[in-house]
N, C-alpha and C positions, 0 to 999 in steps of 0.2 A: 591495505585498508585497516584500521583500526580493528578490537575487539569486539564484538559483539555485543552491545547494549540492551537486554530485555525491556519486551514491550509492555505497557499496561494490560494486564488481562481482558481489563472490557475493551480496549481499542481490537487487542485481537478479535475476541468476540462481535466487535459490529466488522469486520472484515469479512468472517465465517458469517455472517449476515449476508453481507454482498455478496458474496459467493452464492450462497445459499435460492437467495432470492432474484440471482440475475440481476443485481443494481449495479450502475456506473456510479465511479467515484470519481471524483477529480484530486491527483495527490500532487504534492511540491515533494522533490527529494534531492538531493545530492549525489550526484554518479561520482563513478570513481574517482575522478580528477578534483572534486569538491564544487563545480560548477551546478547553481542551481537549475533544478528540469521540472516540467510538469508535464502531464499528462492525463487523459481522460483514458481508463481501463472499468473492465469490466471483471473483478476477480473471478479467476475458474480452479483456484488450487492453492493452498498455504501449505507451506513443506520446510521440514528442518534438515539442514547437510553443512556440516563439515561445522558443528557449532554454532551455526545464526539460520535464522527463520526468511523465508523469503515469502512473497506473493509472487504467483503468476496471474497476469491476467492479459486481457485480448479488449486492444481499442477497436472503436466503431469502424476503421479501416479494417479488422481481421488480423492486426500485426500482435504478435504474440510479445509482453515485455515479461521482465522477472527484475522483481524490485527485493534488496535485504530492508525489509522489516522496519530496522530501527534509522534507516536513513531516508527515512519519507517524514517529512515536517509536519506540513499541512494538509490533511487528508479530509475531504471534505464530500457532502451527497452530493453527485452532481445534478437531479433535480432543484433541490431546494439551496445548495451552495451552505446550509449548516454542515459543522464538522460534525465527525464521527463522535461519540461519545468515548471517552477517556483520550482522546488527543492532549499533546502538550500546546497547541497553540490553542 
């Protein structure tokens, strides 16, 4: 996988929001293989290792994911389907 891209600070900050407040997001990212994914999660944890930032979080199944940070695209509320503030898209 590539290097590690730092994220905008307010994007981190509305993440540490969702965490915070128990909201679901809906994010687009890139997994390993470069293939696009989405997913509706609930963040429960933002952590840094081995040089890049990841989210954990838990869909409305209970299924636990862990996404790096800088390869989620479209990160958006999943009530209102506005994006997070400081997103690239």
């Amino acid at each position: 996988m590539k290097a590690y891209k730092p994220i905008p600070c307010m994007l981190h900050e509305q993440y540490e929001f969702a965490a915070l407040k128990m909201r679901y997001i809906e994010l687009v990212w890139l997994d390993e293989g470069g293939t696009e994914r989405s997913i509706k999660v609930k963040p429960i944890d933002l952590f840094a290792k081995q040089g890049a930032e990841y989210l954990k979080g838990k869909t409305p199944a209970g299924e636990i994911c862990l996404l790096r940070l800088d390869q989620i695209k479209s990160p958006v509320w999943a009530e209102s389907g506005e994006p997070l503030l400081g997103s690239r898209d």
